[in-house]
C-alpha positions in Angstrom: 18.3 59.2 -36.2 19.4 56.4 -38.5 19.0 53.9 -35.6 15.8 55.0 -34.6 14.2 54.8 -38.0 15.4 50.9 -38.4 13.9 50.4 -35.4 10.4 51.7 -36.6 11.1 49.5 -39.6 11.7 47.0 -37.6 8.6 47.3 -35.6 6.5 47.6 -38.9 7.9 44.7 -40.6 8.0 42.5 -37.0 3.7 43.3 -37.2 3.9 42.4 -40.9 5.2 39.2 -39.9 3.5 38.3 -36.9 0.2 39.5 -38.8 1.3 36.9 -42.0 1.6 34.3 -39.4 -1.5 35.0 -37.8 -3.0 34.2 -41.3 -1.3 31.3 -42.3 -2.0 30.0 -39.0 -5.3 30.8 -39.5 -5.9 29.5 -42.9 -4.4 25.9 -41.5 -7.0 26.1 -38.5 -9.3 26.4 -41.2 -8.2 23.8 -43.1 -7.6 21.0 -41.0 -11.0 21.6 -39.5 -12.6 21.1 -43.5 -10.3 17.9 -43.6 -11.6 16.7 -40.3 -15.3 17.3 -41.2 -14.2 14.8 -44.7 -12.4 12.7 -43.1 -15.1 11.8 -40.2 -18.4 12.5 -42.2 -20.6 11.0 -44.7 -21.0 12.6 -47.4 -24.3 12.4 -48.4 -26.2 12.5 -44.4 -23.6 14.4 -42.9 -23.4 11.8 -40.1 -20.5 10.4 -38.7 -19.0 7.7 -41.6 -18.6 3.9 -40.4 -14.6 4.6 -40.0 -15.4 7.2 -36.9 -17.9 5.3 -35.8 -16.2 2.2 -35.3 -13.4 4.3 -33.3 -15.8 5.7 -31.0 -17.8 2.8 -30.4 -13.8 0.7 -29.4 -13.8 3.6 -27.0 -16.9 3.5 -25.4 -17.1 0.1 -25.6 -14.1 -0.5 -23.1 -15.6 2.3 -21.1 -18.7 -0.5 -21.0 -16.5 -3.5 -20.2 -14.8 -1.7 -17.4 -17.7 -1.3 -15.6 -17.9 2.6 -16.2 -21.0 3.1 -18.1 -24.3 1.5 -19.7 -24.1 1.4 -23.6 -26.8 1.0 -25.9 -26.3 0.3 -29.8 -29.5 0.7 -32.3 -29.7 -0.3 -36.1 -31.9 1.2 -38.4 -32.5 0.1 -42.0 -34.8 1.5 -44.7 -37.4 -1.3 -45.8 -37.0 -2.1 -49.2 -34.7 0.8 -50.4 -33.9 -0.8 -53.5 -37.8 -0.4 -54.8 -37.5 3.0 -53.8 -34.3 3.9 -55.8 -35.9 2.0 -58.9 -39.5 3.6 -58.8 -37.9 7.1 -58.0 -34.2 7.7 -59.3 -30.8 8.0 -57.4 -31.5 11.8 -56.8 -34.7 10.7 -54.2 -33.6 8.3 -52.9 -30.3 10.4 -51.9 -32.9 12.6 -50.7 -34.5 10.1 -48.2 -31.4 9.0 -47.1 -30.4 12.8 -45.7 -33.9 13.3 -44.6 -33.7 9.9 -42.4 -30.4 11.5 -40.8 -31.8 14.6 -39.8 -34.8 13.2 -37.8 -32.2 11.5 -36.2 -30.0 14.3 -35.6 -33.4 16.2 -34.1 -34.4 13.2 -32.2 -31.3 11.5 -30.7 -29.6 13.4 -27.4 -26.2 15.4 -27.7 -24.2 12.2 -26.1 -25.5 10.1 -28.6 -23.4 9.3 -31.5 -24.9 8.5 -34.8 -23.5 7.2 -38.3 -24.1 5.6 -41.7 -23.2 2.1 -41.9 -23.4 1.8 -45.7 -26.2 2.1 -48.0 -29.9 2.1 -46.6 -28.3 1.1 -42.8 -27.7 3.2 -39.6 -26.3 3.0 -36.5 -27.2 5.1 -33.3 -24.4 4.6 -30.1 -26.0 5.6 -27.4 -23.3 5.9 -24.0 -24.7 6.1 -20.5 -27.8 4.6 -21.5 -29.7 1.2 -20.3 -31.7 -1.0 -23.2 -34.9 0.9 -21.3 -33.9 4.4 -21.8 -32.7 3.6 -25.8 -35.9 2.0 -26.1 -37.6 6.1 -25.0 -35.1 7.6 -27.1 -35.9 5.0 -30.2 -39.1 5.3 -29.7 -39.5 9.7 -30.1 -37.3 8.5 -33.8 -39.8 6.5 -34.7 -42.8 8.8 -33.7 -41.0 11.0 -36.1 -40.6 8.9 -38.9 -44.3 7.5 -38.7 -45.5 10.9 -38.7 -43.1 12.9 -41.7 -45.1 14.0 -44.5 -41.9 12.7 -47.0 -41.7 9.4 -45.7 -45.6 8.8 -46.0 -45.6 10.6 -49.2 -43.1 7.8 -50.7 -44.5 5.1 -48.1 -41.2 5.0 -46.4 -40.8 2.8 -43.4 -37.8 1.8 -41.1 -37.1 -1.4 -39.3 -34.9 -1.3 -36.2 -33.0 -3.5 -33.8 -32.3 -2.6 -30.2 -29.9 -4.0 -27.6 -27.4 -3.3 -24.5 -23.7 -4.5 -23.4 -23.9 -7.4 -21.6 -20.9 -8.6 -19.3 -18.8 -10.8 -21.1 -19.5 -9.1 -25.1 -17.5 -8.3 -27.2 -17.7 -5.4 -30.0 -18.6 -8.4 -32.4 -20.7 -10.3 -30.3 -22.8 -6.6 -29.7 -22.8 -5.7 -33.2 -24.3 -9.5 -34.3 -27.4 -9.1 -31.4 -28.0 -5.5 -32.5 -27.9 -7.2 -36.4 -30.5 -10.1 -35.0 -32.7 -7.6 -33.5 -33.0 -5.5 -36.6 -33.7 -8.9 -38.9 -36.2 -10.0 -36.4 -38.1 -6.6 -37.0 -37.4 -7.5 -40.6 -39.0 -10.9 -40.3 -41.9 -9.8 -38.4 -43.2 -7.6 -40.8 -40.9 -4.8 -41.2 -41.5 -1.1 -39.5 -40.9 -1.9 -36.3 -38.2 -1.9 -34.1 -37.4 -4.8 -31.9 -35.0 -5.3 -28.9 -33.2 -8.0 -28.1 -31.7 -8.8 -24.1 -28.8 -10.8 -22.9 -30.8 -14.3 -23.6 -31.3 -13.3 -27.1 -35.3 -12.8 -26.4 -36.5 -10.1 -28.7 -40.0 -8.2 -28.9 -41.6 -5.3 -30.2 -41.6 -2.0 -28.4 -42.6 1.4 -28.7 -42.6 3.5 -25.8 -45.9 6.6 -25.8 -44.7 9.8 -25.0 -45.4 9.9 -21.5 -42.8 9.8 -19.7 -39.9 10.2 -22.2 -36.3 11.4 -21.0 -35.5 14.6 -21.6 -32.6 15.3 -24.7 -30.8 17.3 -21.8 -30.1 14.6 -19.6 -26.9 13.5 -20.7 -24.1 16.2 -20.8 -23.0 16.9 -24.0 -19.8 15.7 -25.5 -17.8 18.3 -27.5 -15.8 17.8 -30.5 -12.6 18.3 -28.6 -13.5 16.0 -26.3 -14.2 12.9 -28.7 -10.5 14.0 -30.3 -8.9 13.7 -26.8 -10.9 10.2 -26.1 -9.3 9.0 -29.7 -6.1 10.5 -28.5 -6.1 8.6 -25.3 -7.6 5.3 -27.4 -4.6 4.7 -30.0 -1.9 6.7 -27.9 -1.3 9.1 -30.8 
C-alpha cells in the first residue's frame, strides 16, 4: 500500500512538473518572440528597422549575384518633412510617418520586404522582381498616397527612386543608383518617383491600373523562413 501511494505521488508531482515546464517553456516562447519583434522592428512604423533590413537585403542580394533571382530596391522619402514637423508638432508628424508605412504594408506583396531607413526615408526590397514589375508594384503605392485623405489634408507628398541588380553591383553600388534615382525625383520637382537602369538613365513613371500584377503572385515568405535564410547567411 505504501508503495503504491508514492507512486500516485509520484505521478502527481511528475504532471506538476512536466505542467511547470510546459509554462516556463511557454512563457520563453513568448518572450523571445516580444524580443524578436524589438529587436527587428521600428518602433514608431512597425516596419522592419535598417539593421534587419540590411541583413536581408546581404541575403538576397547574393541570391541576385548568383544568378538565382531578379531584385528590385525602391526608396521613398517624404518631401519636405522638416516643414511638416515644424507647422504641426512631433506628435503628427509621428503620425504621418506610421500612416506612410501602412499604405505600404497594404500595397507592397507578401515577398516584399519593407523598412525605415531613418527619419522621413524608406526602403522597399522587392526579391523575384524585374525593374518593370517594381515599377506596377510602386506605382499601386503611389495611387495610394496621391489619393489618402491624410496626406492631402497635410499636403503630403513622396518622392521615390527605382532601380534593379545589374551584373557586376555591388550592395553599395545598388544602394547609391537607388539614392540617384530618388534625388533625381527630388530635383525634378518632387512627388514622383523615378527609375533609374544599368546606364544610369532615369525617368518618370507611373504605371495605370491596367494591367497590374496581382499581390499573390509571389509566394509568401514566412517568418521562419527569413530566420533560417539569416541562419544559413552568418552560419549561426
Amino acid at each position: 500500500m505504501e508503495k503504491e501511494g508514492d507512486d500516485k505521488l509520484g505521478h502527481v508531482l511528475d504532471a506538476r512538473f512536466q505542467e511547470k515546464v510546459s509554462d516556463i517553456l511557454g512563457e520563453m516562447k513568448d518572450s523571445f518572440s516580444v524580443l524578436y519583434e524589438s529587436a527587428v522592428r521600428d518602433s514608431k512604423t512597425g516596419l522592419y528597422n535598417n539593421n534587419f533590413f540590411q541583413s536581408i537585403l546581404k541575403i538576397k542580394f547574393d541570391k541576385a549575384e548568383k544568378g538565382k533571382q531578379r531584385l528590385s530596391l525602391f526608396l521613398a522619402d517624404i518631401d519636405h518633412f522638416k516643414k511638416i514637423n515644424d507647422t504641426y508638432g512631433h506628435i503628427k508628424a509621428d503620425e504621418i510617418l506610421a500612416h506612410l508605412a501602412k499604405i505600404f504594408l497594404r500595397h507592397i506583396r507578401e515577398s516584399d520586404v519593407a523598412a525605415r531607413f531613418g527619419g522621413e526615408e524608406f526602403f522597399i526590397l522587392l526579391p523575384e522582381t524585374s525593374l518593370e514589375d517594381a515599377k506596377i508594384v510602386t506605382s499601386r503605392i503611389r495611387d495610394a498616397i496621391k489619393n489618402d485623405k491624410l496626406f492631402k489634408k497635410y499636403g503630403v507628398t513622396i518622392s521615390g527612386g527605382l532601380t534593379e541588380y545589374i551584373l557586376g553591383d555591388s550592395i553599395e553600388s545598388l544602394l547609391k543608383r537607388c539614392d540617384k534615382a530618388m534625388y533625381a525625383a527630388k530635383e525634378t520637382g518632387r512627388d514622383r518617383f523615378v527609375a533609374m537602369g544599368p546606364n544610369k538613365e532615369h525617368a518618370v513613371y507611373h504605371i495605370q491600373s491596367a494591367g497590374r500584377i496581382k499581390i499573390s503572385d509571389l509566394r509568401k515568405i514566412s517568418k521562419s523562413e527569413l530566420i533560417g535564410e539569416l541562419k544559413g547567411a552568418y552560419k549561426l
